[in-house]
Every structure is written in structure tokens, then in C-alpha cells.
N, C-alpha and C positions, 0 to 999 in steps of 0.2 A: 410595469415593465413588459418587453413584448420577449420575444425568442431570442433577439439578437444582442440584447440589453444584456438578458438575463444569462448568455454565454460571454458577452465577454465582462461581465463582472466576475463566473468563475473561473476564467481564465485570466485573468488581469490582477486580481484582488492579489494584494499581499498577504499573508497572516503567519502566524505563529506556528512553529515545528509544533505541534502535539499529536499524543500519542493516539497511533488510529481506533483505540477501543476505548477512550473519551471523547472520539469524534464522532462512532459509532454510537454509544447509548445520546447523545445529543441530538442526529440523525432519528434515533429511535423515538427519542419524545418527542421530536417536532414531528413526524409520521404518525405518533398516536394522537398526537393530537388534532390534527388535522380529519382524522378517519372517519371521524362521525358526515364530517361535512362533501365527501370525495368518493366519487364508485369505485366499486370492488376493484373493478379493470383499474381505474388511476392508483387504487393501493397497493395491488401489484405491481404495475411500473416503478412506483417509488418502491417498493421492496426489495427489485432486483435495481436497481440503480445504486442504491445504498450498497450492497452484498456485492456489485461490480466493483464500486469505489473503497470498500473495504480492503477488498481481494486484491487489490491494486496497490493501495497501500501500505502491504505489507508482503508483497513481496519480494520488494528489495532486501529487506529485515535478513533472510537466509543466504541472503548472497553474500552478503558481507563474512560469512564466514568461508573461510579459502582453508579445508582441508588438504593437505599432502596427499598422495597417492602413495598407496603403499608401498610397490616394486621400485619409484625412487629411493626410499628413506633408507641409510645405511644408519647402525649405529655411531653417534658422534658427529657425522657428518651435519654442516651445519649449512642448510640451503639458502639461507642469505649471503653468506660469504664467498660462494661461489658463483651462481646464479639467482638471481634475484625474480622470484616468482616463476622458477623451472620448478615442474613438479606441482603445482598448486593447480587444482580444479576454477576454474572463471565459469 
């Protein structure tokens, strides 16, 4: 496969929702094992490639959580029923 093969199979390929720290040690074995055969310089490319697509992966993960802000919240008051996502951090 050449450069252009090999990007748009990872831009193209379908696969499976799994979780980014089973995709990571898989990342990790196929990079050890590879090491013997690869210079230092190319084992660090794939180190920080991997640690970029990790990072990436799991950043969405804390967004999903939409805390209220404090100075809206009154007691009782119930922020879906009057405005729907006023007051919640994006």
C-alpha cells in the first residue's frame, strides 16, 4: 500500500465503536512488535501518533457531561421545564 491507499483506508474503513483503551494496548502490541524491525526515529513517530489518536479519542468522553453553572441553579427550580440547555456549560 502506498500513502494514499493507506489514508484513505483509515479514513474510509468502517468498524466498530470500541473503547479507546482496547484500541490503545492493540496499538501498543502491534508498535512492539514491530520495534525490533523500525528506527528509533520511526518508533517515535508511531508513539506520538498513537498518544495523538488516543487523545483524540477521548476527548469527546467529558463533554458529554453538561454541568449547570452554579449562579443559575435555584432550589426546585427545574431547568428542563423552562429552558432547555440555559445554564449548562457546551
Amino acid at each position: 500500500m502506498n500513502q494514499a491507499e493507506i489514508l484513505a483506508f483509515i479514513t474510509q474503513v468502517e468498524t466498530e465503536e470500541i473503547d479507546p483503551v482496547c484500541v490503545a494496548k492493540v496499538y501498543a502490541a502491534a508498535v512492539d512488535d514491530m520495534q525490533s524491525r523500525i528506527s528509533a526515529q520511526d518508533m517515535q513517530r508511531l508513539l506520538l501518533v498513537g498518544a495523538a489518536m488516543y487523545r483524540s479519542s477521548i476527548k469527546g468522553k467529558h463533554a458529554e457531561l453538561q454541568l449547570p453553572k452554579s449562579s443559575t441553579i435555584d432550589e426546585g427550580q427545574d431547568l428542563l421545564e423552562n429552558e432547555p440547555n440555559k445554564g449548562f456549560v457546551h
